[in-house]
N, CA, C, O and CB atoms as a CASP TS submission, in Angstrom:
PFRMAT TS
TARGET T0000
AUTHOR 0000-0000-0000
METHOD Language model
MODEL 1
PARENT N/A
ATOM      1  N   UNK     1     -24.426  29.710  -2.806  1.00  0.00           N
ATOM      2  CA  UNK     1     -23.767  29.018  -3.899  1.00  0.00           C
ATOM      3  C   UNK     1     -22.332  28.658  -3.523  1.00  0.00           C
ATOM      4  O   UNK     1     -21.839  27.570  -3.820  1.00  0.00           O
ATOM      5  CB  UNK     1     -23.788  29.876  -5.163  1.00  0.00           C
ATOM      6  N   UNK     2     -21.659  29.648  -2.835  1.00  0.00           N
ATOM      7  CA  UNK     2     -20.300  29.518  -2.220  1.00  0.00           C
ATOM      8  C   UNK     2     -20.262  27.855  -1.639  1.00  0.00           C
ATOM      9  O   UNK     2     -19.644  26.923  -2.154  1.00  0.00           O
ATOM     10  CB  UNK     2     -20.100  30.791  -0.869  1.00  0.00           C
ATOM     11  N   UNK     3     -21.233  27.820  -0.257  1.00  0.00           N
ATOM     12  CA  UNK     3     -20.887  26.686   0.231  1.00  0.00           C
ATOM     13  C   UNK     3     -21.434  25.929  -0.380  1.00  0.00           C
ATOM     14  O   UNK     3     -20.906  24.859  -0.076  1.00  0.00           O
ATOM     15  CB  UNK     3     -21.013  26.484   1.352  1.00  0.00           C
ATOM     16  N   UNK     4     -22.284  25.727  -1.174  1.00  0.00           N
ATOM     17  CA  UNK     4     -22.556  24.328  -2.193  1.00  0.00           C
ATOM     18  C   UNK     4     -21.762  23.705  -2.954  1.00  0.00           C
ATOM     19  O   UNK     4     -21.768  22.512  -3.256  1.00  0.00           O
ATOM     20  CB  UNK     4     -23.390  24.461  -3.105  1.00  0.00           C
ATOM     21  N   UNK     5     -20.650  25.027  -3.459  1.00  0.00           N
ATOM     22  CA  UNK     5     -19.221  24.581  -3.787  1.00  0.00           C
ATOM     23  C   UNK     5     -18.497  24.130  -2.614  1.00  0.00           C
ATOM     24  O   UNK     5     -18.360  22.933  -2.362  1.00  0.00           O
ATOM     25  CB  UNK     5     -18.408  25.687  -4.422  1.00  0.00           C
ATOM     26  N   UNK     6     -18.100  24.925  -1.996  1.00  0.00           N
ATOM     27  CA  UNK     6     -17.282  24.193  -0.367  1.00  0.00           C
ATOM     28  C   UNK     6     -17.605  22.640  -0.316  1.00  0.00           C
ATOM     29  O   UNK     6     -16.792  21.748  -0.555  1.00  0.00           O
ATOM     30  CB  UNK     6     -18.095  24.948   1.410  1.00  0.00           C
ATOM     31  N   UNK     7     -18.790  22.493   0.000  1.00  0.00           N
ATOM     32  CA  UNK     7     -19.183  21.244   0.091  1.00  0.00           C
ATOM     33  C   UNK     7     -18.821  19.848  -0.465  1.00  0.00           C
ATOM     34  O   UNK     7     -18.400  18.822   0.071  1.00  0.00           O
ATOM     35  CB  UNK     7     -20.082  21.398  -0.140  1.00  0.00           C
ATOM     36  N   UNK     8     -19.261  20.311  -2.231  1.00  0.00           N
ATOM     37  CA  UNK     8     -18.540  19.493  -3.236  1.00  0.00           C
ATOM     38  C   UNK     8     -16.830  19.369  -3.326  1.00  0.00           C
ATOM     39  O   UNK     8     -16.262  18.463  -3.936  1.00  0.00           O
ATOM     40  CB  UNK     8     -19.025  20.058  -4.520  1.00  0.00           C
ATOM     41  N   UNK     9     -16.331  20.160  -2.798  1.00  0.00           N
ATOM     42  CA  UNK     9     -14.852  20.179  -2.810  1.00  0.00           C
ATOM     43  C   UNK     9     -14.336  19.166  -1.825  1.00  0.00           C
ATOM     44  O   UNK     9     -13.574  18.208  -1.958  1.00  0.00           O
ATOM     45  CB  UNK     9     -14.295  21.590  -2.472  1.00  0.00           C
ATOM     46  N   UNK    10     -15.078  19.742  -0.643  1.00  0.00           N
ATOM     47  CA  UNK    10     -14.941  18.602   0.529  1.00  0.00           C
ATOM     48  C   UNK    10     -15.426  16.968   0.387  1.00  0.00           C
ATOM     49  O   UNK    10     -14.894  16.003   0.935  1.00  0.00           O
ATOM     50  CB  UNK    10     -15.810  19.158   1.724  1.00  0.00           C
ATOM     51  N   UNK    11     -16.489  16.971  -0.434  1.00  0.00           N
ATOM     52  CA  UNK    11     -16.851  15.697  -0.862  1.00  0.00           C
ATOM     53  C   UNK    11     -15.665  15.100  -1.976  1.00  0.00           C
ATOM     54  O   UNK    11     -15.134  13.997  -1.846  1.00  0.00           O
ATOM     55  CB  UNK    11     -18.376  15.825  -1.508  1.00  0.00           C
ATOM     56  N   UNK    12     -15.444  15.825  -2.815  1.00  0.00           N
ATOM     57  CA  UNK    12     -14.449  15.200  -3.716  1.00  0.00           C
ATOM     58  C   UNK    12     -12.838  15.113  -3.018  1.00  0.00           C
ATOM     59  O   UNK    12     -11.898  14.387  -3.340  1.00  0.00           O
ATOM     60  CB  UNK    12     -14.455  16.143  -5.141  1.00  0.00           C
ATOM     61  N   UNK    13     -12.921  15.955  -2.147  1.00  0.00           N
ATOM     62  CA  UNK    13     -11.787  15.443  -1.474  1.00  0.00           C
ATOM     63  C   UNK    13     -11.357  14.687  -0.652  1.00  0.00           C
ATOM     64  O   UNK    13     -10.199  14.554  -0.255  1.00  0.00           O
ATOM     65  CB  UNK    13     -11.426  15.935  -1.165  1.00  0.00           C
ATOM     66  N   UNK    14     -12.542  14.011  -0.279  1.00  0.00           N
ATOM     67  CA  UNK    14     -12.996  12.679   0.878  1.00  0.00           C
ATOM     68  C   UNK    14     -13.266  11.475  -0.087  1.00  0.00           C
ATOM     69  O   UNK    14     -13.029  10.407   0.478  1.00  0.00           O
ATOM     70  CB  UNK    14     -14.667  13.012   1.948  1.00  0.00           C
ATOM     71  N   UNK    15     -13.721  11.332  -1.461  1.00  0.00           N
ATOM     72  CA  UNK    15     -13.800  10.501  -1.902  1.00  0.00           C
ATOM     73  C   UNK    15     -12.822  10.206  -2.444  1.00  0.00           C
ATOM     74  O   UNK    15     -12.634   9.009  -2.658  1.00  0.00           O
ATOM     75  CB  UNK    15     -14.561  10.466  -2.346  1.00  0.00           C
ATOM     76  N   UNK    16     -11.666  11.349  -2.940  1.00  0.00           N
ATOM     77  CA  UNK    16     -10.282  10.841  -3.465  1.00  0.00           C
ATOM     78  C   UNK    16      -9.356   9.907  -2.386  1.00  0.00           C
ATOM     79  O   UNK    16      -8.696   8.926  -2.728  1.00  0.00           O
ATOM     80  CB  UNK    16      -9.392  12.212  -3.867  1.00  0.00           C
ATOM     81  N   UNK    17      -9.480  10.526  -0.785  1.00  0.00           N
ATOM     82  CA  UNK    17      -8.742   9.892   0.101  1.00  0.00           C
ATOM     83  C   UNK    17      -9.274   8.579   0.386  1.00  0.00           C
ATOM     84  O   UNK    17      -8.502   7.924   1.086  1.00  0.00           O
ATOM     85  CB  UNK    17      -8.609  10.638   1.212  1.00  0.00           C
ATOM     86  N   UNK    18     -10.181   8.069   0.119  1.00  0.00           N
ATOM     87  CA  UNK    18     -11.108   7.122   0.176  1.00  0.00           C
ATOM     88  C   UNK    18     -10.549   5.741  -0.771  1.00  0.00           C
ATOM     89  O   UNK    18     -10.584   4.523  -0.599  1.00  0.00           O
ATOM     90  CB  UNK    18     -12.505   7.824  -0.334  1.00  0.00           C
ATOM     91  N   UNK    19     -10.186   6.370  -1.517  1.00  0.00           N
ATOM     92  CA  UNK    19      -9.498   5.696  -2.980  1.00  0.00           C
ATOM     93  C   UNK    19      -8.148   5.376  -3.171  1.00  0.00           C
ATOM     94  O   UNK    19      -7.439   4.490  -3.647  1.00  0.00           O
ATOM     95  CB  UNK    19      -9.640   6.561  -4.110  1.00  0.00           C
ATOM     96  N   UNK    20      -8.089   6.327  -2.675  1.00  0.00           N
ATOM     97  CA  UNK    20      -6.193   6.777  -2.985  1.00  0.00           C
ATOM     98  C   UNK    20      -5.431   5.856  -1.660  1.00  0.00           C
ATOM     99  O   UNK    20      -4.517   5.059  -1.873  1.00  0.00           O
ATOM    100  CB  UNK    20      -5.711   9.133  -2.660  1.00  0.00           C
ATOM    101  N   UNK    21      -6.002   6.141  -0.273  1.00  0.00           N
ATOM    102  CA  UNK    21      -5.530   5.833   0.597  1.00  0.00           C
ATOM    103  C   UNK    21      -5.325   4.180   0.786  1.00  0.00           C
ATOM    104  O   UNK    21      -4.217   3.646   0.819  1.00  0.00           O
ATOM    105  CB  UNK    21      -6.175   6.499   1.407  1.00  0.00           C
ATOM    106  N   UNK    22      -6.456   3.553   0.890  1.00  0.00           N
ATOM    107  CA  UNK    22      -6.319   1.886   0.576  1.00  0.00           C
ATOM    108  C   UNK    22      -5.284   1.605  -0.662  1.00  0.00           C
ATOM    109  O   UNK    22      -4.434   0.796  -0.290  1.00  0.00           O
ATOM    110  CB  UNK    22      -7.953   1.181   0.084  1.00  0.00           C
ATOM    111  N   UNK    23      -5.118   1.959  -1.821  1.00  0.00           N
ATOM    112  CA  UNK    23      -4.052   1.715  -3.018  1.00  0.00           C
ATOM    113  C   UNK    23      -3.122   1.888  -2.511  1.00  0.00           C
ATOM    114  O   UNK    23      -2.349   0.953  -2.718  1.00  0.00           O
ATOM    115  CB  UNK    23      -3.997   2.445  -4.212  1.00  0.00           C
ATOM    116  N   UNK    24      -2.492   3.063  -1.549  1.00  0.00           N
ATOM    117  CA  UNK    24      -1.076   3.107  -1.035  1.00  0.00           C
ATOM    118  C   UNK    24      -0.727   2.344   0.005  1.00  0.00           C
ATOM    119  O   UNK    24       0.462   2.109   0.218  1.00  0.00           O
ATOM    120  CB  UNK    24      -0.715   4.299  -0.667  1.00  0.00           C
ATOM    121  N   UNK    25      -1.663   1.875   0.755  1.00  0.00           N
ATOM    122  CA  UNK    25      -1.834   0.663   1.930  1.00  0.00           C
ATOM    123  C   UNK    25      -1.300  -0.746   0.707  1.00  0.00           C
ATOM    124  O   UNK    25      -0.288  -1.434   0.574  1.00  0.00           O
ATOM    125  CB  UNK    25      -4.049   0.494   2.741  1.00  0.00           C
ATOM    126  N   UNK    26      -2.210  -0.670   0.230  1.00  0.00           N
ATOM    127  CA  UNK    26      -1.784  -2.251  -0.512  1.00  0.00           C
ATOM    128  C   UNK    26      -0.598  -2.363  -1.530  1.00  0.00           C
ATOM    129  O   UNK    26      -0.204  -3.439  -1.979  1.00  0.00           O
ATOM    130  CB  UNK    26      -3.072  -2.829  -1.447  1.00  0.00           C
ATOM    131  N   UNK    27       0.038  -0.890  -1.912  1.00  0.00           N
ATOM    132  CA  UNK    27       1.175  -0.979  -2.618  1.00  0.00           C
ATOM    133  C   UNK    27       2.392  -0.913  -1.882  1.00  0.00           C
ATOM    134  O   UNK    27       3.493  -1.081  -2.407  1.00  0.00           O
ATOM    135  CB  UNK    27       1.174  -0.076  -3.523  1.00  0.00           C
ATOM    136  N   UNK    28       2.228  -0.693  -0.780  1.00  0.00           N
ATOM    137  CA  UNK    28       2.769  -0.838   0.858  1.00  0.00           C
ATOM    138  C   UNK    28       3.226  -2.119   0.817  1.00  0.00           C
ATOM    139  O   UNK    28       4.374  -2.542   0.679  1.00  0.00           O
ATOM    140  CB  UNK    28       1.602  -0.678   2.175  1.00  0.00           C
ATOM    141  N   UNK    29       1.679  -2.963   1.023  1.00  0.00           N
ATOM    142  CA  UNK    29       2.185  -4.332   1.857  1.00  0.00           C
ATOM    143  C   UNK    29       2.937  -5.576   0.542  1.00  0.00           C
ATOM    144  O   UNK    29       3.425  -6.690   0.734  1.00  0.00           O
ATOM    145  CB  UNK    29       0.411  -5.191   2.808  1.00  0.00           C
ATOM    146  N   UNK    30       2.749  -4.780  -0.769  1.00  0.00           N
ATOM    147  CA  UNK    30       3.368  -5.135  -1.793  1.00  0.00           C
ATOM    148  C   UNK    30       4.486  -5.647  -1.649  1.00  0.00           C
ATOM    149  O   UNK    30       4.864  -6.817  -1.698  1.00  0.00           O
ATOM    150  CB  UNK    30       3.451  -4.341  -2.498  1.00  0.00           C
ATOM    151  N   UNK    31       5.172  -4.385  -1.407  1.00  0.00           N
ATOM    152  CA  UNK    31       6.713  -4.120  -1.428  1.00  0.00           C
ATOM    153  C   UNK    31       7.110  -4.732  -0.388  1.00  0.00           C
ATOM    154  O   UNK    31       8.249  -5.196  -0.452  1.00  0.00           O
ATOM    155  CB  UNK    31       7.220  -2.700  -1.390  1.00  0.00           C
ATOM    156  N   UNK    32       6.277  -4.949   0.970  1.00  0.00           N
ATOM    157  CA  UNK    32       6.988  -5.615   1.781  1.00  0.00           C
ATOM    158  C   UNK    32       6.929  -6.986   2.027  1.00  0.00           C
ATOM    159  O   UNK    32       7.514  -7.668   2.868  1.00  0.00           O
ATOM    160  CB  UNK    32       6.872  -5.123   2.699  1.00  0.00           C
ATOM    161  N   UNK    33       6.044  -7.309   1.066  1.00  0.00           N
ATOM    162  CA  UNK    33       6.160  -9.146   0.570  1.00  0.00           C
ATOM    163  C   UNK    33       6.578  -9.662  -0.189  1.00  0.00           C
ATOM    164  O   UNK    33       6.553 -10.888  -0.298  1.00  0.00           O
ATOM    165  CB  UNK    33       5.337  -9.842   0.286  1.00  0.00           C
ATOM    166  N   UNK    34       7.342  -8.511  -1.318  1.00  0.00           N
ATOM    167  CA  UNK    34       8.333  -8.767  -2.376  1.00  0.00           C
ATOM    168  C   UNK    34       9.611  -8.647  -1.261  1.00  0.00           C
ATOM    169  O   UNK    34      10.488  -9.509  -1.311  1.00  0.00           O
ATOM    170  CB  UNK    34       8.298  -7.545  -3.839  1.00  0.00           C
ATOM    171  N   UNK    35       9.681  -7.742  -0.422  1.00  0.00           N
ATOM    172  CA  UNK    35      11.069  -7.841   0.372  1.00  0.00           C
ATOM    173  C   UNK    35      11.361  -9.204   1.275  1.00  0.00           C
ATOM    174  O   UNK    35      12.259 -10.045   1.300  1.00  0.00           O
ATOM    175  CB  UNK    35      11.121  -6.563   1.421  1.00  0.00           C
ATOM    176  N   UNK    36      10.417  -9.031   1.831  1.00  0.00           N
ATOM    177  CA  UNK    36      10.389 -10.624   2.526  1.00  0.00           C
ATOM    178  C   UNK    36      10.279 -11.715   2.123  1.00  0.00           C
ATOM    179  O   UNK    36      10.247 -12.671   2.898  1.00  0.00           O
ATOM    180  CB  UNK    36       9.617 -10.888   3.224  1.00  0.00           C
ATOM    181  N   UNK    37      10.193 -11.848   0.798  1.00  0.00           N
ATOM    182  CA  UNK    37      10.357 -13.538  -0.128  1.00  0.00           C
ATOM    183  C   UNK    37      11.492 -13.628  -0.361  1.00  0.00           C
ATOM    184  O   UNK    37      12.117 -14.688  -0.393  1.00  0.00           O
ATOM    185  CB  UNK    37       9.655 -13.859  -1.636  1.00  0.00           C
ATOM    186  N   UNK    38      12.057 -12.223  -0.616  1.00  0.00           N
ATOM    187  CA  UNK    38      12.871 -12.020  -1.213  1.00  0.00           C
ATOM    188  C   UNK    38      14.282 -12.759  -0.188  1.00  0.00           C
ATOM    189  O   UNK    38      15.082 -13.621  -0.553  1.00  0.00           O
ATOM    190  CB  UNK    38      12.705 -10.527  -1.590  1.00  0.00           C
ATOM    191  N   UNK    39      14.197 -12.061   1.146  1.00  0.00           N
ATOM    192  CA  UNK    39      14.925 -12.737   2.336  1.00  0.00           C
ATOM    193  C   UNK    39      14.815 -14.066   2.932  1.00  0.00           C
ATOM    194  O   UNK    39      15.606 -14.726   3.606  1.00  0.00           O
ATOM    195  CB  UNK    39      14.711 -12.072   3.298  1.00  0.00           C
ATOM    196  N   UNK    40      13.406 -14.331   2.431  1.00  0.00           N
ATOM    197  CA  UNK    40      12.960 -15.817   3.019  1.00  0.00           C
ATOM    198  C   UNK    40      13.818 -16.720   1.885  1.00  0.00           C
ATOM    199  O   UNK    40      14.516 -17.633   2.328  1.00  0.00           O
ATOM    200  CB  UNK    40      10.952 -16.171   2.989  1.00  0.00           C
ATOM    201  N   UNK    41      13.783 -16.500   0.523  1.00  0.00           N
ATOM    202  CA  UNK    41      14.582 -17.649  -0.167  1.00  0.00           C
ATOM    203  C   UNK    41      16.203 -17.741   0.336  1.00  0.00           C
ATOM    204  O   UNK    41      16.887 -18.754   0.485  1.00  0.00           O
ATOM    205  CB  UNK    41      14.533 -17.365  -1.874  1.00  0.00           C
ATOM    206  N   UNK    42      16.652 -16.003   0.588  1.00  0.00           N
ATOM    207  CA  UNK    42      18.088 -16.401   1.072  1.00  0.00           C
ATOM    208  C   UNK    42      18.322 -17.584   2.038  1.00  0.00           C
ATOM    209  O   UNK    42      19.063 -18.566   1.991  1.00  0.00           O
ATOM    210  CB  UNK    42      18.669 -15.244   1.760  1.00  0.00           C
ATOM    211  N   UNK    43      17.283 -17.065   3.065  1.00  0.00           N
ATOM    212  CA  UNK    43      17.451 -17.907   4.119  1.00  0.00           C
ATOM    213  C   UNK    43      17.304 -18.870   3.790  1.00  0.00           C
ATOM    214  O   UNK    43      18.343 -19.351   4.240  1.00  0.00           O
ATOM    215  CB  UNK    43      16.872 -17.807   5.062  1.00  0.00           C
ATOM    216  N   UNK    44      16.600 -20.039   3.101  1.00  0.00           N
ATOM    217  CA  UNK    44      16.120 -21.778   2.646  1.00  0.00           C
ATOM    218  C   UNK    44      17.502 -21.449   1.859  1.00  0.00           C
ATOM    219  O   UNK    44      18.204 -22.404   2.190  1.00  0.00           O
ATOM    220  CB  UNK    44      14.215 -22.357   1.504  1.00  0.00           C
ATOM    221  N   UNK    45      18.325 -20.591   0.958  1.00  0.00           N
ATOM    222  CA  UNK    45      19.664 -21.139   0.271  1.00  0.00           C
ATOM    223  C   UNK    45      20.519 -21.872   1.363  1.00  0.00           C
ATOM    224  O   UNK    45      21.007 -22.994   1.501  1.00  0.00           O
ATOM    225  CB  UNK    45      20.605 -19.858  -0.411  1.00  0.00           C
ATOM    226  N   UNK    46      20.469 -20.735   2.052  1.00  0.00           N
ATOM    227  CA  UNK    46      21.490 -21.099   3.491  1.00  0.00           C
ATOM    228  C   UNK    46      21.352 -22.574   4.132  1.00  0.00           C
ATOM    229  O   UNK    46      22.129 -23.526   4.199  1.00  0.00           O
ATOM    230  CB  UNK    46      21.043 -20.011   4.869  1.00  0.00           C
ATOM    231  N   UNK    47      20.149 -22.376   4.535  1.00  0.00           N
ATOM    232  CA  UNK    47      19.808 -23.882   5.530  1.00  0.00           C
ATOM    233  C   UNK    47      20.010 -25.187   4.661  1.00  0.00           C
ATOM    234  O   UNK    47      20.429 -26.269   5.073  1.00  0.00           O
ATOM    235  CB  UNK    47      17.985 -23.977   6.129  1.00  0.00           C
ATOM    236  N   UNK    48      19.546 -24.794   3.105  1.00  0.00           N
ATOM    237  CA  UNK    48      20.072 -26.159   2.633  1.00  0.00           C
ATOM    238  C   UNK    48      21.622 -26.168   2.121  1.00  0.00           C
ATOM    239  O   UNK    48      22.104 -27.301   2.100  1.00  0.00           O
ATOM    240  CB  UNK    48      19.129 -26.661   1.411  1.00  0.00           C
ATOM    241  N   UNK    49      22.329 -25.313   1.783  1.00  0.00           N
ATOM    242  CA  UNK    49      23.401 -25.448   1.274  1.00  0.00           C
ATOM    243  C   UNK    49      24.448 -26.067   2.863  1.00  0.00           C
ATOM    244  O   UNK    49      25.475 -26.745   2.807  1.00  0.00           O
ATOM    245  CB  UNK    49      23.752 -23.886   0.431  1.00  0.00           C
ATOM    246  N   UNK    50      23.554 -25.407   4.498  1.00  0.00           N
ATOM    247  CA  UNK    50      24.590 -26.108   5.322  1.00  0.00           C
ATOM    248  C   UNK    50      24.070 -27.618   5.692  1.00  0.00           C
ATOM    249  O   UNK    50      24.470 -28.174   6.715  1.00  0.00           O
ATOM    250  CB  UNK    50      24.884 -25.217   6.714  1.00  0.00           C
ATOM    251  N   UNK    51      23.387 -28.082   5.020  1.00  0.00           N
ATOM    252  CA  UNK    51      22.301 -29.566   5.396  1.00  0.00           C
ATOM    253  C   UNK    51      23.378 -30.611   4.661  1.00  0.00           C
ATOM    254  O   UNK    51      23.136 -31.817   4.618  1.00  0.00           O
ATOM    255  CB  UNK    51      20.237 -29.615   4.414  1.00  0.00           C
TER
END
């Protein structure tokens, strides 16, 4: 009975990383395409304000 629990623990703890892990990947590449628009418009202020 022990390891039938073990088991399930290990399963629920593989299916949380399963889940969890891709969401922090994509709240990742979030932030770093809000940062980089964010720098890309500076840059187009620049180039047109010296045009």
């Amino acid at each position: 009975m022990k390891a039938l629990k073990t088991v399930a623990v290990a399963l629920g703890i593989t299916l949380g990383a399963l889940v969890v892990i891709p969401l922090v990947v994509l709240a990742g590449l979030f932030v770093w395409l809000k940062l980089t628009e964010e720098s890309d418009e500076e840059a187009l202020e620049l180039d047109q304000e010296s045009a």
